[in-house]
One Martini backbone bead per residue (centre of mass of N, CA, C, O) as a GRO file, in nm:
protein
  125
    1UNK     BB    1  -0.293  -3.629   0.938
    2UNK     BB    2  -0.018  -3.380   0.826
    3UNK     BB    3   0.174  -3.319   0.610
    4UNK     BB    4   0.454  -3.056   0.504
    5UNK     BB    5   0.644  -3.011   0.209
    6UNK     BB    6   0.825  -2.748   0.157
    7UNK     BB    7   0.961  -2.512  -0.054
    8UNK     BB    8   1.228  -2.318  -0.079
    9UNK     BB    9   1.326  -1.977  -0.198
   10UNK     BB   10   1.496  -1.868   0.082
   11UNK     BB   11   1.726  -1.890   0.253
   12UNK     BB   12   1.701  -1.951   0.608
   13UNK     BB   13   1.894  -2.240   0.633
   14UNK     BB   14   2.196  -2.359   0.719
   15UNK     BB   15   2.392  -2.612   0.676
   16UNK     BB   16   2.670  -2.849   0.679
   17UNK     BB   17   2.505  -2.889   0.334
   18UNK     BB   18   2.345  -2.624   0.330
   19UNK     BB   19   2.107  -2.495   0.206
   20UNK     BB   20   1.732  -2.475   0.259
   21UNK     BB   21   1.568  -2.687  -0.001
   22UNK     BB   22   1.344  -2.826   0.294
   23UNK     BB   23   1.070  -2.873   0.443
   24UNK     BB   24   0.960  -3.089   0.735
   25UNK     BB   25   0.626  -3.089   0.917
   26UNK     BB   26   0.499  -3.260   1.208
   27UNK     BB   27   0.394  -3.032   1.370
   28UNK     BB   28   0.670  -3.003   1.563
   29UNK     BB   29   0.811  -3.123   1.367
   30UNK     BB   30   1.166  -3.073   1.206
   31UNK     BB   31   1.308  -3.096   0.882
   32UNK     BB   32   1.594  -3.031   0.715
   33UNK     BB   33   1.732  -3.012   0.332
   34UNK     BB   34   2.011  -2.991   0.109
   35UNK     BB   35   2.023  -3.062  -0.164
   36UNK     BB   36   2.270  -3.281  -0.103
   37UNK     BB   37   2.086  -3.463   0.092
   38UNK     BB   38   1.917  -3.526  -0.138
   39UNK     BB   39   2.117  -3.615  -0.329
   40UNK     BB   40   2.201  -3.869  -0.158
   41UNK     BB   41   1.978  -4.002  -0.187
   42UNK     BB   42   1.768  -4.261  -0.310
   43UNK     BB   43   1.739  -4.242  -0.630
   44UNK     BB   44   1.515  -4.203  -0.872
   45UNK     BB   45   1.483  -4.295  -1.222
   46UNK     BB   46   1.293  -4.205  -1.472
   47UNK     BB   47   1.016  -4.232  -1.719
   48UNK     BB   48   0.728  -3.979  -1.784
   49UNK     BB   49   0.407  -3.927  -1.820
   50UNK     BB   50   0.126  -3.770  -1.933
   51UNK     BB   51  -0.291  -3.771  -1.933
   52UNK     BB   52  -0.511  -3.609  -2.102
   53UNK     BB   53  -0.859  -3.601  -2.158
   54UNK     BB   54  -0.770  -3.653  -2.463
   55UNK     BB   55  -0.501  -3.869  -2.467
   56UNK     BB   56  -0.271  -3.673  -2.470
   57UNK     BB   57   0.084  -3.735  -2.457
   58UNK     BB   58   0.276  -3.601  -2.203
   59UNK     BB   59   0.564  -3.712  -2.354
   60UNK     BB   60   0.822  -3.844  -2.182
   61UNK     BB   61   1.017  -3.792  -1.907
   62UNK     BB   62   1.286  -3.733  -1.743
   63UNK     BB   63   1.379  -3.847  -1.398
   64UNK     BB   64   1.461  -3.744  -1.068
   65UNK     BB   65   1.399  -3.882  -0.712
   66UNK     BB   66   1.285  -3.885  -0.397
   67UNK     BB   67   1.124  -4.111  -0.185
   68UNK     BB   68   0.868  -3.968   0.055
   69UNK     BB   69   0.947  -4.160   0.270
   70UNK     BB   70   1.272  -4.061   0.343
   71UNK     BB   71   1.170  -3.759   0.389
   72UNK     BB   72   0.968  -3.799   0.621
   73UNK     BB   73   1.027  -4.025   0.842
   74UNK     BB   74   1.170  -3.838   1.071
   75UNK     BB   75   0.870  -3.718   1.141
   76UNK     BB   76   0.705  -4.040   1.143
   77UNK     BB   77   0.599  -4.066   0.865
   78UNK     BB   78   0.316  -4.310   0.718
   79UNK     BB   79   0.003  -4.367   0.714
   80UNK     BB   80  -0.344  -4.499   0.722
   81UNK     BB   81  -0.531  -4.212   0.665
   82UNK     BB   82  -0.315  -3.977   0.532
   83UNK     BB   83  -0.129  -3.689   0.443
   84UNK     BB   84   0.037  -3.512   0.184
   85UNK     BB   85   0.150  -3.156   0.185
   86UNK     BB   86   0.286  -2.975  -0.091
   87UNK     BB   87   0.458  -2.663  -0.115
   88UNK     BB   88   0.595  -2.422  -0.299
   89UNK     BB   89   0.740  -2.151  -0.325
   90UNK     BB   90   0.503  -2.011  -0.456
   91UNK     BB   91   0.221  -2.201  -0.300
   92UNK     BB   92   0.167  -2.422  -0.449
   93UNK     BB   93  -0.050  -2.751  -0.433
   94UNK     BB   94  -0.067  -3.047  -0.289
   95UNK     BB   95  -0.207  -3.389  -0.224
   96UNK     BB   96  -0.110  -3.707  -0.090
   97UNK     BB   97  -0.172  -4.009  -0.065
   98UNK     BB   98  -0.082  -4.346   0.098
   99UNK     BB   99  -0.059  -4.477  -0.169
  100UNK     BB  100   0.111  -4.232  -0.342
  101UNK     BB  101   0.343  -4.292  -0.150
  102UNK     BB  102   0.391  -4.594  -0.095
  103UNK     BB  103   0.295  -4.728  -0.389
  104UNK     BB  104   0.304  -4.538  -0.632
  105UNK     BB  105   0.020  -4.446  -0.695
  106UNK     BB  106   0.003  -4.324  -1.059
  107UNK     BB  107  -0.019  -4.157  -1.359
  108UNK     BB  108   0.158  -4.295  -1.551
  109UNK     BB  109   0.364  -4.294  -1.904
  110UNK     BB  110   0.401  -4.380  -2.191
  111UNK     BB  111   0.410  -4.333  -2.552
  112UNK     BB  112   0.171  -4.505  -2.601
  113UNK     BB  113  -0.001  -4.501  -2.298
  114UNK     BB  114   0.127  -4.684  -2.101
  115UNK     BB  115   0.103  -4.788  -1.781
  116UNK     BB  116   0.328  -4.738  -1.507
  117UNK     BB  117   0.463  -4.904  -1.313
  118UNK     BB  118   0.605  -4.876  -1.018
  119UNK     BB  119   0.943  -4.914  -0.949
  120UNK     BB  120   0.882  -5.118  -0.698
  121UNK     BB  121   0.716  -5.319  -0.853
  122UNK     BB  122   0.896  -5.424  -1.025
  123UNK     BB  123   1.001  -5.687  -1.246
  124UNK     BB  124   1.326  -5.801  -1.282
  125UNK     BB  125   1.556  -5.990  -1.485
   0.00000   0.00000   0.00000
């Protein structure tokens, strides 16, 4: 099964929380979201940067994001061995496996280059 999340270039849908800027799909199920009820969710702060292939970081930036399975959950969620595919208003996209929405398991970096666990993996004190 694959989810299709993309965003929108240009409201097609208005709702009563403003244009739609993310639209998700699952089959015949359709979820979609106004940038306000996306920044409404519980939102992840956080800094990461990305290594190229001959180890150079690019970065770290912040971020803030919401987390994937927040927004898939109303159609369905997603299980093991299933993919979220993102396409953006450009067409460009990516697919995503169920360890990288469920667990977070991305390579990002801080600026030294050490590999940062998912926040919701870390433990604070």
């Amino acid at each position: 099964m694959r989810y299709d999340c993309t965003t929108t270039a240009q409201s097609v849908i208005t709702t009563s929380t403003g244009p739609t800027a993310l639209t998700v799909t699952n089959g015949s199920q359709v979820k979609t979201y106004s940038m306000s009820q996306i920044k409404d969710d519980n939102l992840v702060n956080e800094n990461g940067g990305e290594k190229t292939q001959d180890g150079t970081i690019i970065g770290p930036y912040p971020y803030i994001a919401v987390l994937l399975t927040d927004i898939i959950y109303p159609v369905g969620g997603v299980t093991s061995g299933e993919s979220v595919k993102l396409t953006s208003a450009d067409g460009s996209s990516t697919t995503l496996t169920y360890d990288q929405i469920v667990n977070g398991n991305f390579n990002i970096y801080n600026s030294t280059g050490s590999r940062l666990l998912p926040q919701r993996n870390r433990q604070f004190a």
